[in-house]
C-alpha positions as CSV (number, residue, x, y, z in Angstrom):
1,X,-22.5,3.9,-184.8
2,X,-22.4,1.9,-187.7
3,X,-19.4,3.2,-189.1
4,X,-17.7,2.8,-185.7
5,X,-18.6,-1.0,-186.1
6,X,-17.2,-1.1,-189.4
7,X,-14.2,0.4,-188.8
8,X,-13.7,-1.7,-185.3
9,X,-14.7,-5.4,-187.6
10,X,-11.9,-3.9,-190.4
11,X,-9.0,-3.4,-187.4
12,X,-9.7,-7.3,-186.5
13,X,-10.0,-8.5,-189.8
14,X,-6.7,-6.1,-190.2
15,X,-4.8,-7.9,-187.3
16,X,-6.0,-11.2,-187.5
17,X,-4.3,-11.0,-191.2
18,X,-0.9,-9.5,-189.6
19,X,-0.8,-12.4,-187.0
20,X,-1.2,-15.0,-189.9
21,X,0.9,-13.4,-192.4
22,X,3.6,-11.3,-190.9
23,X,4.6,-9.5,-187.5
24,X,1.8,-6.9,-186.5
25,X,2.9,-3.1,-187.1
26,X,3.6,-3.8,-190.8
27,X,1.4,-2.6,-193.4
28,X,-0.6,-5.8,-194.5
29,X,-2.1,-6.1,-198.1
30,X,-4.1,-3.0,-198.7
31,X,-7.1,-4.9,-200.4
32,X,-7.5,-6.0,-197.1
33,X,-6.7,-3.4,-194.6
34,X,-7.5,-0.6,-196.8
35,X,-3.8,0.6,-196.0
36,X,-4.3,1.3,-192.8
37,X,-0.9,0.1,-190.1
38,X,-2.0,-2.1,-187.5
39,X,-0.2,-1.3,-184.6
């Protein structure tokens, strides 16, 4: 359960960082994403 938390507070940190930065569905800094591609 934690990790599912973890992962879900990474995907909004993730997208919140693509909506500020750049279009979403690019590859945002990986330092920050981990290089995951938020769709």
């Amino acid at each position: 359960m934690l990790m599912l938390i973890l992962a879900c507070e990474v995907m909004v940190v993730g997208v919140a960082n693509a909506g500020r930065y750049r279009p979403p569905g690019i590859v945002v800094d990986q330092t920050v994403t981990r290089g995951h591609i938020i769709t």
